[in-house]
C-alpha positions in Angstrom: 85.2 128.3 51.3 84.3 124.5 50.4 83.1 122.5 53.1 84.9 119.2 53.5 82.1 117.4 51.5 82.7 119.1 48.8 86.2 117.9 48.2 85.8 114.7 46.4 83.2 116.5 43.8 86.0 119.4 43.2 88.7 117.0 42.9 86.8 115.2 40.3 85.9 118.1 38.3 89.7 119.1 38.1 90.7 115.2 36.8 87.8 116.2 34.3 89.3 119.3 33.2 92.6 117.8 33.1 91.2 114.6 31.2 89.8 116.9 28.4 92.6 119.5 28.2 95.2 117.0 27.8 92.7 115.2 24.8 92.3 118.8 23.2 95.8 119.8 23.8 95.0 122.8 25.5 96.7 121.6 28.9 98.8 124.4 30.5 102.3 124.6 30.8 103.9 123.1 33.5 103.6 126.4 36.8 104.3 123.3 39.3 106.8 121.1 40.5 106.7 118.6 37.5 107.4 114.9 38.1 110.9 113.9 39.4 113.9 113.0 36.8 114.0 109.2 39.0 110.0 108.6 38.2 110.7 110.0 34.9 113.7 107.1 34.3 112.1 104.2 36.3 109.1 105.0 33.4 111.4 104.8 30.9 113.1 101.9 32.0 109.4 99.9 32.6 108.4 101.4 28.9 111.1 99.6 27.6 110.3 96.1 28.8 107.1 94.5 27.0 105.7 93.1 30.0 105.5 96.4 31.5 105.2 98.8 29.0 101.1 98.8 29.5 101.7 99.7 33.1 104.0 102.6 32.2 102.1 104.4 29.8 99.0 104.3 32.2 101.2 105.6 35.0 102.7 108.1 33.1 98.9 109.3 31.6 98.3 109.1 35.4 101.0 111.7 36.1 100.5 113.5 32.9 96.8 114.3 34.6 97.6 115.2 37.8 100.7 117.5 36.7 98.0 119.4 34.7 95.5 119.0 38.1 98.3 120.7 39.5 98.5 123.3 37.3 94.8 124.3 37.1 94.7 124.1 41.3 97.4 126.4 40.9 95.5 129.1 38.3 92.3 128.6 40.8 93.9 129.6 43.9 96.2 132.6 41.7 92.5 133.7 40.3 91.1 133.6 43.9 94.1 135.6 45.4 93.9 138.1 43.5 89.7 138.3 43.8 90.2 138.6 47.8 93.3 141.5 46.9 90.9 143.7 44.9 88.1 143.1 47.3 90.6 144.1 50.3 91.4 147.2 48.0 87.9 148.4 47.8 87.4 147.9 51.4 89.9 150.0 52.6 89.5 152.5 49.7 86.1 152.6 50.9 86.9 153.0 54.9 90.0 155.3 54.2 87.3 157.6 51.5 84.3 157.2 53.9 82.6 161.3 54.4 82.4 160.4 58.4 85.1 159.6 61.0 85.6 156.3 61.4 87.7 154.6 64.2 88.6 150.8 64.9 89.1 150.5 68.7 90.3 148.0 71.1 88.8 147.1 74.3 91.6 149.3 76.1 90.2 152.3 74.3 93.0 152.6 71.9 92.5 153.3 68.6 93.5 150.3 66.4 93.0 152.6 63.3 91.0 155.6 61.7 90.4 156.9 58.6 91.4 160.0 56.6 87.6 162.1 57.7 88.4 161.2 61.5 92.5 162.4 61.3 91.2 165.6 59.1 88.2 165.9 62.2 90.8 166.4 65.2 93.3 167.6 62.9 95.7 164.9 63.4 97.8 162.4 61.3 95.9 159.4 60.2 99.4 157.4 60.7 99.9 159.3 64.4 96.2 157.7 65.3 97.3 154.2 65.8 97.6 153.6 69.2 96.0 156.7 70.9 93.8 156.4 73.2 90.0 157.6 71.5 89.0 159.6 74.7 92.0 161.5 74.5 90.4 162.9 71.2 87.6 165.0 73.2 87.1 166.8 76.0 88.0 166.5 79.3 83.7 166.6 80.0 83.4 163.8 77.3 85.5 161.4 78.3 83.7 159.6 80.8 80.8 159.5 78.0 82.6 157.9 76.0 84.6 155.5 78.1 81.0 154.4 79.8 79.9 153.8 76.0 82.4 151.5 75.2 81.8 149.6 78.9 78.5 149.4 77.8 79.7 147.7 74.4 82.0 145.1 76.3 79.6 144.0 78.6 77.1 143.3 76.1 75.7 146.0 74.4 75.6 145.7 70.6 75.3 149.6 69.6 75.9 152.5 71.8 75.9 155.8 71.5 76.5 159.1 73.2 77.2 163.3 72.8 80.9 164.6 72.5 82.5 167.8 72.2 86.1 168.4 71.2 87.5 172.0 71.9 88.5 174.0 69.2 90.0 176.7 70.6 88.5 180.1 71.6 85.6 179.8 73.0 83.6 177.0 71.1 83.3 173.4 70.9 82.5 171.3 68.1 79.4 168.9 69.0 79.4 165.1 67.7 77.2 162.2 67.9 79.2 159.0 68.3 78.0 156.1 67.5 79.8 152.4 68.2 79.2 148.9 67.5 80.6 145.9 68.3 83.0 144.3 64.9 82.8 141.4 64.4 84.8 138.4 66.4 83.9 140.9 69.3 87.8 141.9 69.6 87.1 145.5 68.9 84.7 148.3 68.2 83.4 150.0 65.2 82.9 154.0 66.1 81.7 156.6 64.0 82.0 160.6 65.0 79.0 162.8 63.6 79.5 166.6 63.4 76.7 167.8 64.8 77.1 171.3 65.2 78.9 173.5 67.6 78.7 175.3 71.6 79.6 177.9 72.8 81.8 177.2 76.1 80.6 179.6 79.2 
């Protein structure tokens, strides 16, 4: 994003771009509120007295420039929408196609979000995740584990980790490492769940 500074230096490259366009008659076509129909008439009505004709025509080059200033702010910040859209895309195509469990999770220990690995690891609905509370995921001998991890994480740690086992019926749990980290803004936590292998339960 431009500082502040930078400002006067961008406005004066548009009134370039606008200068030359409107020279080469390549301006765009009006994608902005164009001048008003009263500007328009009091122009007309100074063109057509001598003594102020000079004025008018520079006024109305004036607002013939910064209509098509307009118009090129307006295909800069249309280009750069849609630059931050397909960079949002690939993120969350990139979360939602990750190989490992992922999780997004509040300082409550509710899951904010997951991705398609961690709803196919616990065999639950990515949608249904939203909301749950992450310990409920695992065992009842994991959950203190894990709740300490993420105490660690809000009292200052910056990447914890610890062993989990979910139960998946019979006699076996599956083992995972998880592994958390603080996002960033420190309003939630980044976890990731790494199968591991599996125990046998006595």
């Amino acid at each position: 994003m431009p500082t502040t500074a930078a400002y006067p230096e961008i406005q004066m490259h548009l009134r370039h771009q606008a200068e030359a366009r409107i020279q080469v008659g390549t301006a765009p076509r009006a994608r902005v509120a164009t001048t008003g129909a009263e500007a328009l008439a009091l122009l007309h009505r100074m063109a057509t007295d001598p003594e102020n004709a000079s004025v008018a025509l520079k006024l109305l080059q004036e607002l013939q420039v910064h209509q098509v200033e307009l118009d090129l702010q307006h295909e800069q910040l249309e280009q750069s929408r849609d630059e931050l859209n397909h960079a949002l895309n690939r993120y969350v195509e990139r979360f939602d196609c990750a190989p490992l469990g992922y999780f997004a999770v509040d300082r409550d220990g509710k899951i904010i979000e997951g991705n398609l690995a961690g709803a196919d690891l616990f065999a639950v609905e990515q949608a249904a995740l939203s909301g749950r509370r992450i310990d409920s995921l695992v065992s009842s001998q994991s959950r203190l584990a894990l709740l300490a991890m993420l105490k660690r994480l809000s009292n200052g740690g910056s990447r914890e980790t610890c062993e989990a086992q979910v139960d998946s019926g019979g006699n076996v749990s599956r083992l995972f490492q998880v592994v958390a980290t603080v996002s960033p803004g420190d309003r939630s936590f980044m976890m990731v769940f790494v199968e591991t292998g599996d125990r046998k339960i006595a």
